[in-house]
Backbone bond lengths (Angstrom), bond angles and torsions (degrees), N, CA, C in turn:
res aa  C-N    CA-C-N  psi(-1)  N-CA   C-N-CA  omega(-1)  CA-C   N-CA-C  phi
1 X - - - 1.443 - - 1.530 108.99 -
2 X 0.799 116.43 147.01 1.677 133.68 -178.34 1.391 120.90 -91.32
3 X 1.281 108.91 -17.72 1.775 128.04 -179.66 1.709 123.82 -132.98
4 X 1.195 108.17 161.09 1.838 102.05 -178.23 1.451 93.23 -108.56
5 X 1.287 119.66 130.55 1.323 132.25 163.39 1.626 129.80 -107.68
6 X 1.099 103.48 125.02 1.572 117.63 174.91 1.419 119.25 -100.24
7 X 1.428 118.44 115.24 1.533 126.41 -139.97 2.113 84.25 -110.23
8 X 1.360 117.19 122.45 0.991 106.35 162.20 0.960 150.99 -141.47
9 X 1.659 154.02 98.39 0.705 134.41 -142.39 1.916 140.06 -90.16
10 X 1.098 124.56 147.71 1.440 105.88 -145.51 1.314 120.90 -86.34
11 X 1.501 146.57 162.21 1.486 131.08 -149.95 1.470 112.37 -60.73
12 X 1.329 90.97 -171.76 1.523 112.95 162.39 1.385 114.69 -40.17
13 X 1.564 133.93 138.23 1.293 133.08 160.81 2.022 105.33 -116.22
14 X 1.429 110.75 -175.86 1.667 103.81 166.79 1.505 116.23 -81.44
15 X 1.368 113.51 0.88 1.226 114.80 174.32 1.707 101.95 -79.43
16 X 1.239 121.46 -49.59 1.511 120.85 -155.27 2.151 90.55 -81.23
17 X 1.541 85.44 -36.33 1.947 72.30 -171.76 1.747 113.58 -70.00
18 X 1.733 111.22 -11.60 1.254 111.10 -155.97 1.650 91.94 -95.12
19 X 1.500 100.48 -17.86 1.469 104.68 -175.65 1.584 113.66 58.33
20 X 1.522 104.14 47.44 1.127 126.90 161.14 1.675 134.41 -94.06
21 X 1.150 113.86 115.71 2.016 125.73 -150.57 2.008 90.10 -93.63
22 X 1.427 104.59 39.77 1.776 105.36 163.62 1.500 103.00 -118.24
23 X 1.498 105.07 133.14 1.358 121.96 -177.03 1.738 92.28 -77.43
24 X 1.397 95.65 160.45 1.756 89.89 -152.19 1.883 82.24 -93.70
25 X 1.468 87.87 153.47 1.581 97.60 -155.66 2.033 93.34 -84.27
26 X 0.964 116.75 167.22 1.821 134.80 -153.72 1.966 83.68 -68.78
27 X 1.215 119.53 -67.96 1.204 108.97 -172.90 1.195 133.28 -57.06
28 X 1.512 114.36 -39.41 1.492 114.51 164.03 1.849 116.43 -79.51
29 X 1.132 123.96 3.41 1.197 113.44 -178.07 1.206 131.79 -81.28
30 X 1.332 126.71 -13.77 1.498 139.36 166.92 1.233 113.42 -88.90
31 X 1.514 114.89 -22.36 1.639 110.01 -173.78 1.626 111.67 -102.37
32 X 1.563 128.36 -14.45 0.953 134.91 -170.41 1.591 119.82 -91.41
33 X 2.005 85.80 127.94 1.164 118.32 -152.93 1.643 110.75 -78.04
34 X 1.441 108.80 148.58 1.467 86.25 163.45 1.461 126.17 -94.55
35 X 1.495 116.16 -158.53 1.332 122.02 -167.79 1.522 108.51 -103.28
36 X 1.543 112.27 162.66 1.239 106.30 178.52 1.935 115.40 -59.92
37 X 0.891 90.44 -24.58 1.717 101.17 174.12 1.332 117.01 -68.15
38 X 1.517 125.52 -30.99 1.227 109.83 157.28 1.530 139.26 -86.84
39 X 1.735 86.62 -13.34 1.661 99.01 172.81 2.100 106.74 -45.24
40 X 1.522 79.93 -38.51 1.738 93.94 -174.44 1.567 113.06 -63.45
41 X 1.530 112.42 -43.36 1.067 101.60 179.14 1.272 133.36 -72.64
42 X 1.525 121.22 -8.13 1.369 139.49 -163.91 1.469 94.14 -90.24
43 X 1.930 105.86 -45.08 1.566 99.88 -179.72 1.668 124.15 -62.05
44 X 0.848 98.80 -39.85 1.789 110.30 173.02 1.725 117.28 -58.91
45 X 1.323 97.81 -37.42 1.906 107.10 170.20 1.424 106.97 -63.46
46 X 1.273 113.48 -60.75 1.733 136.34 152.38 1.664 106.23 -11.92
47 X 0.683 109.44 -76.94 1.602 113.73 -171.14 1.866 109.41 -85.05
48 X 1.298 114.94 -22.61 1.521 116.24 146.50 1.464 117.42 -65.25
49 X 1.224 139.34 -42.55 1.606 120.85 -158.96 1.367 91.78 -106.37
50 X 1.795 110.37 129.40 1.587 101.50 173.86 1.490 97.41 -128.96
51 X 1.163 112.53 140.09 1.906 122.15 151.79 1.480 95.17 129.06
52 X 1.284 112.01 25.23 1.545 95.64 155.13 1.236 139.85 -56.80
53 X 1.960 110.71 136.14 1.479 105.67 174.50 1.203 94.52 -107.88
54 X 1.304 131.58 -43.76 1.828 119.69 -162.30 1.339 95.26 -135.08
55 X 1.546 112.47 164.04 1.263 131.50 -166.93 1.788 115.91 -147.40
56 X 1.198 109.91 84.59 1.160 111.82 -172.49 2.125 112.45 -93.97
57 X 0.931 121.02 149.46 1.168 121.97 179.95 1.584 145.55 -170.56
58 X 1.500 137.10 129.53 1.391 118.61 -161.66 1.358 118.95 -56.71
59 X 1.535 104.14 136.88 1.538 95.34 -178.02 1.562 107.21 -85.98
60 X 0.942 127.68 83.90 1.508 137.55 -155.71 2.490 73.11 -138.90
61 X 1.293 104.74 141.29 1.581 127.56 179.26 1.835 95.98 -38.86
62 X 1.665 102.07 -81.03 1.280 103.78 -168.97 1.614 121.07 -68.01
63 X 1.186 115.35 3.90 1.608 120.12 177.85 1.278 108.66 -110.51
64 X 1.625 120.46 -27.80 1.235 127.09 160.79 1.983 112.40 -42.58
65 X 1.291 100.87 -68.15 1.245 130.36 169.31 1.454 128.88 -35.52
66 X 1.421 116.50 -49.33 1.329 118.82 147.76 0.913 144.11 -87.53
67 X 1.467 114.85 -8.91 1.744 125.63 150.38 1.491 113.84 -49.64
68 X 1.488 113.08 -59.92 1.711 134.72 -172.59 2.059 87.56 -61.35
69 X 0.945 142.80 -29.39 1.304 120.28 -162.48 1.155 100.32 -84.39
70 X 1.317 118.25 -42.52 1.894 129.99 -178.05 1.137 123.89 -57.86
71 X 1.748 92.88 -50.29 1.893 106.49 156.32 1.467 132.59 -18.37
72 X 1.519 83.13 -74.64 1.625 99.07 176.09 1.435 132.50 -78.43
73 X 1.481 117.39 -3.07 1.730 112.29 135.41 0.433 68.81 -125.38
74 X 1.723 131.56 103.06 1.823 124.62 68.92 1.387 114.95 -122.74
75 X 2.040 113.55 14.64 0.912 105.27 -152.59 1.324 163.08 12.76
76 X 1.215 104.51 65.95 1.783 148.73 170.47 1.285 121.16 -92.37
77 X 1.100 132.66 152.65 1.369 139.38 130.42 1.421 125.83 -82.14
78 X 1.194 121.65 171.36 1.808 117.43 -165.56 1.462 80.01 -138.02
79 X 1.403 97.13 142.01 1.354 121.89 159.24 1.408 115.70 -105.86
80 X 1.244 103.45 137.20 1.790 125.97 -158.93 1.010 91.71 -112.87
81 X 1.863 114.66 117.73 1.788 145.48 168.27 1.393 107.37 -98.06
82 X 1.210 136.78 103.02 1.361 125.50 155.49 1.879 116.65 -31.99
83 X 1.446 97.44 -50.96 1.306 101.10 -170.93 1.360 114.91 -70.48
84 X 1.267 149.75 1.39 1.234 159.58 122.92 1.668 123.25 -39.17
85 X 1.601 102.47 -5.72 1.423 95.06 178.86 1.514 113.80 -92.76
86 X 1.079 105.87 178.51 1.924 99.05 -175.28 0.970 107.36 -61.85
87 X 1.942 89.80 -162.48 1.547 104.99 -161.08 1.714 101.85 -81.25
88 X 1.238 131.17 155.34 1.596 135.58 159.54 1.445 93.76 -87.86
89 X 1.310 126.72 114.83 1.487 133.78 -174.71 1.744 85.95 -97.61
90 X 1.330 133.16 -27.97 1.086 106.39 169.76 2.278 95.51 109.03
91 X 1.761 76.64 -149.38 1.837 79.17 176.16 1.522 107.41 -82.74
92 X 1.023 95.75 28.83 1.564 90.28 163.95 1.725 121.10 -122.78
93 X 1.250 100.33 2.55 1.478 120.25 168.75 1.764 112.51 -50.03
94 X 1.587 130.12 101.43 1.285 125.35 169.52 1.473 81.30 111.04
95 X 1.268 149.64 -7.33 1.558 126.70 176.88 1.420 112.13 -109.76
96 X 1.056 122.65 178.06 1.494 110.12 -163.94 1.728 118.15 -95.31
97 X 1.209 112.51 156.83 1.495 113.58 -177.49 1.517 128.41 -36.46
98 X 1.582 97.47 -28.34 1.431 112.05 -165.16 1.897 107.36 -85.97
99 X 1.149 93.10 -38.79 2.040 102.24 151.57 1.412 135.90 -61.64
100 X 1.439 95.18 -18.24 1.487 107.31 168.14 1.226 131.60 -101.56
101 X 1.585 107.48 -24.34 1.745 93.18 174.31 1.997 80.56 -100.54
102 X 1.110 169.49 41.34 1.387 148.12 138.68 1.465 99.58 -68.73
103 X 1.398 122.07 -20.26 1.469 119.13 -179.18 1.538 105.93 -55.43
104 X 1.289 113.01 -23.58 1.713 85.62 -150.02 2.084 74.99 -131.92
105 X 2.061 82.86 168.05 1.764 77.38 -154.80 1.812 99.47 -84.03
106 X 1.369 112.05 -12.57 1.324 106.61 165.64 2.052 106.38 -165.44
107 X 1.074 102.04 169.95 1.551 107.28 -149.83 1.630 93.35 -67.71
108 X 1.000 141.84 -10.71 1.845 139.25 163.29 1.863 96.04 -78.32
109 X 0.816 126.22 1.52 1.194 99.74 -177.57 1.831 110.48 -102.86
110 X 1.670 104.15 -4.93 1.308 124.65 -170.35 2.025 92.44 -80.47
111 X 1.278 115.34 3.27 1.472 106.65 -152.68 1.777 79.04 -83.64
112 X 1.899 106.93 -55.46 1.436 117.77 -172.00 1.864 115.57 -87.32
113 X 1.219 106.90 -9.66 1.403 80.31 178.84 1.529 106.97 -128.91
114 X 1.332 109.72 134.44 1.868 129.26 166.19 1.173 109.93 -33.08
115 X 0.985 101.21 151.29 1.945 109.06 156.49 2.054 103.98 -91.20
116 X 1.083 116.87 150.15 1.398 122.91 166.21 1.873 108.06 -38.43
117 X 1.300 121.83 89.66 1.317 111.24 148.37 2.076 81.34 112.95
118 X 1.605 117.36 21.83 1.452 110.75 -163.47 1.185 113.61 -136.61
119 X 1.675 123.17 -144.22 1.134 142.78 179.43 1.167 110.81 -120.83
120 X 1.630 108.43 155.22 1.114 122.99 175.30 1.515 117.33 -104.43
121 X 1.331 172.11 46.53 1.376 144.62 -151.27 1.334 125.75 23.17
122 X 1.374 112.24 -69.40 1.320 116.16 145.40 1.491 131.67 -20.30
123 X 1.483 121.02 -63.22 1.172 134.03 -166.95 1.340 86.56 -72.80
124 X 1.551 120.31 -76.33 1.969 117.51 -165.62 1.665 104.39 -34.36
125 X 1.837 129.22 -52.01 1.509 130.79 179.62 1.477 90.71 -48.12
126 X 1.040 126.56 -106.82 1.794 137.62 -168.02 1.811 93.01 -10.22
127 X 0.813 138.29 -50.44 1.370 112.88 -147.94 2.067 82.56 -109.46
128 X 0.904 133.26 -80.92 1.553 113.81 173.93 1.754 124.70 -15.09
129 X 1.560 103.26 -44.93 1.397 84.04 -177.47 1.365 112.96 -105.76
130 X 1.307 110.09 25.01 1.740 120.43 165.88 2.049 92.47 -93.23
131 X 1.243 115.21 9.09 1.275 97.62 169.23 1.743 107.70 -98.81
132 X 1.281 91.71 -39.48 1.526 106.24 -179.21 1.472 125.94 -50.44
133 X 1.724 95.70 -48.61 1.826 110.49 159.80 1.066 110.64 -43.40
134 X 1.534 120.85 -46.19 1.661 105.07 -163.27 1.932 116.26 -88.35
135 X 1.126 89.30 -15.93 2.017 107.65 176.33 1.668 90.17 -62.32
136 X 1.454 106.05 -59.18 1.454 105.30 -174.92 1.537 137.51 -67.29
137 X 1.899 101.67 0.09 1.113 106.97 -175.01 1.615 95.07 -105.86
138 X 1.477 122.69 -14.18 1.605 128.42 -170.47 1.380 111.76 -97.05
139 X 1.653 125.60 -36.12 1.109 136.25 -163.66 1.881 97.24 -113.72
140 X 1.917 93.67 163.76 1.284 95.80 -178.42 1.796 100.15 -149.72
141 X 0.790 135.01 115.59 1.355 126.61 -162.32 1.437 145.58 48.17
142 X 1.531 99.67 28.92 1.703 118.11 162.56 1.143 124.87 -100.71
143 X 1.828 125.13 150.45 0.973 122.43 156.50 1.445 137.82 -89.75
144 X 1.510 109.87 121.85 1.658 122.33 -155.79 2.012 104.54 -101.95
145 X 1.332 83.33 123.56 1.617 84.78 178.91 1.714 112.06 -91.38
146 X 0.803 94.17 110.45 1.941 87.87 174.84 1.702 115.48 -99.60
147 X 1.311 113.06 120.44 1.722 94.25 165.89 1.649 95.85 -123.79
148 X 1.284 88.10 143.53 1.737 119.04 155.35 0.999 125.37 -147.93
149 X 1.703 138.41 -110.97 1.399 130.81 -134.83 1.392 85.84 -159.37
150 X 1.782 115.96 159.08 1.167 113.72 -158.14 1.420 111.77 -65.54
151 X 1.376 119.74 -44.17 1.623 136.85 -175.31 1.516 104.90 -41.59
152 X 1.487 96.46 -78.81 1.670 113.33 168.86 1.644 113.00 -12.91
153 X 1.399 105.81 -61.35 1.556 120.53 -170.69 1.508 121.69 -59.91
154 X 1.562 95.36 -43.13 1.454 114.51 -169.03 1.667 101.54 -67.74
155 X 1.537 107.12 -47.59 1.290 112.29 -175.96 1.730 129.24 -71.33
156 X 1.630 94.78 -12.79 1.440 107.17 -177.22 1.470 95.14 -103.81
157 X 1.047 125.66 -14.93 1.754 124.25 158.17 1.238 132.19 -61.32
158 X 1.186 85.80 -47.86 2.165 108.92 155.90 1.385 113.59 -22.80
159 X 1.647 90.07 -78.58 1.890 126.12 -157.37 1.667 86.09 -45.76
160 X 1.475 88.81 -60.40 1.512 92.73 -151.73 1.722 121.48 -86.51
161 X 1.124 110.65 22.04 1.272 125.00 174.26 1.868 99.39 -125.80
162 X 1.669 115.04 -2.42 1.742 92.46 -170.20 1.370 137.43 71.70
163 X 1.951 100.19 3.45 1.691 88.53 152.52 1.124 134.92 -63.41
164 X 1.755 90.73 164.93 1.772 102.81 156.56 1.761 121.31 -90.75
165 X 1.321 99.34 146.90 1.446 104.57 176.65 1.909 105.88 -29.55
166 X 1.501 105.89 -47.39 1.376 104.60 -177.26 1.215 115.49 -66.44
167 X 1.515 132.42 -37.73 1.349 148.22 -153.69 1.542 80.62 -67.53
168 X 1.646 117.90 -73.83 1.481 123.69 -171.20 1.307 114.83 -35.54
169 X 1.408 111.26 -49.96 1.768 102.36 -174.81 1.390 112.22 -68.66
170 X 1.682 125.26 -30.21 1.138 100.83 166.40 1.310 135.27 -39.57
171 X 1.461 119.79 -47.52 1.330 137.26 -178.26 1.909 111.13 -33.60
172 X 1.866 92.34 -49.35 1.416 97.47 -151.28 1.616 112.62 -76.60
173 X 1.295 137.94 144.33 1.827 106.60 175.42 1.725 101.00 -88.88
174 X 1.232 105.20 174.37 1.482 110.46 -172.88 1.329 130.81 -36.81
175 X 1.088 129.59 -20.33 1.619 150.06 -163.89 1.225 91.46 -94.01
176 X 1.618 108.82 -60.56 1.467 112.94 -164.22 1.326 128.14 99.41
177 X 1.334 102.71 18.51 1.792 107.88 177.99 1.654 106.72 -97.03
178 X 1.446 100.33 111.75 1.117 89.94 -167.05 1.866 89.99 -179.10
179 X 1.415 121.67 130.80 1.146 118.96 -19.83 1.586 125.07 -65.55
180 X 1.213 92.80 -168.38 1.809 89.08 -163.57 1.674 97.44 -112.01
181 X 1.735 107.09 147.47 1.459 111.85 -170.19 1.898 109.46 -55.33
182 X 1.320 89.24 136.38 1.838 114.13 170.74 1.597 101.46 79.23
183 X 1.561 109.51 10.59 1.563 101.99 168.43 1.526 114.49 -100.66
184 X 0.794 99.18 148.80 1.722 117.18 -175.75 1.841 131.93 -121.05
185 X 1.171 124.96 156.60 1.173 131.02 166.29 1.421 128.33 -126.51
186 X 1.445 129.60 146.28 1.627 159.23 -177.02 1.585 102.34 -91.45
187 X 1.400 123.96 83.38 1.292 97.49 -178.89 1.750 92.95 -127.47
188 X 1.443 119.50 119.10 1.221 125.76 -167.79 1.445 117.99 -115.77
């Protein structure tokens, strides 16, 4: 790799504080805000990650949001990727986690197959790390902050560390929340 990347993921929402297991449904998922609790957690990452040069990030509400806080101490602008936004779970958008992985006959099989009207694992990698290709074809020894969504992260952690599909699932625990909002990674 040609650059150091800081993988991040974006605060608290009422889903994570309500500790609610519903994948956030298609309409509220781009616009939904986070909580004052993650404002906090973004600030504390904020004042943990230093030497930013670029700041790329999903324009999805709460990733918008913690990009713009980091931004502004470090005086930056963030560039907004669609393809950095989460996963499209599809018709399973607004139902709960536990309806969504019974779809598939075990959690590797979520790598190749869609949900009705969705994504695949597969599909979210291909289009995240077609962002990364192109950072790596523009930039040459900077460190690039990216925030999005847990999937996004996990899978651009992958790329860029050289897992295997298996290596990755180790990472994840069964549910699959992981990483967890306002946590981040150093991967150089």
């Amino acid at each position: 790799m040609n650059n150091k990347y800081i993988l991040l993921r974006h605060g608290e929402t009422r889903y994570q504080a309500e500790k609610l297991d519903i994948l956030y449904p298609a309409d509220e998922n781009p616009t939904l805000p986070m909580t004052e609790k993650g404002e906090e957690m973004i600030e504390k990452a904020s004042d943990e990650i230093k030497g930013i040069d670029l700041i790329y990030s999903s324009d999805f509400s709460r990733t918008k949001k913690s990009a713009e806080i980091i931004a502004k101490k470090n005086g930056l602008t963030v560039i907004f990727d669609e393809r950095l936004g989460d996963t499209n779970f599809g018709v399973f958008s607004g139902k709960t986690g536990d309806e969504y992985r019974k779809y598939f006959v075990d959690r590797k099989e979520r790598f190749i197959k869609p949900t009705p009207d969705g994504e695949s694992w597969n599909d979210v990698r291909t289009r995240v790390v077609a962002v990364i290709k192109e950072i790596e074809e523009k930039y040459k020894d900077k460190t690039i902050l990216i925030v999005s969504h847990a999937d996004p992260i996990w899978l651009m952690m992958g790329y860029l560390k050289g897992l295997s599909d298996e290596d990755l699932l180790e990472q994840r625990n069964p549910k699959g929340v992981w990483p967890d909002v306002g946590q981040y990674f150093i991967i150089k």
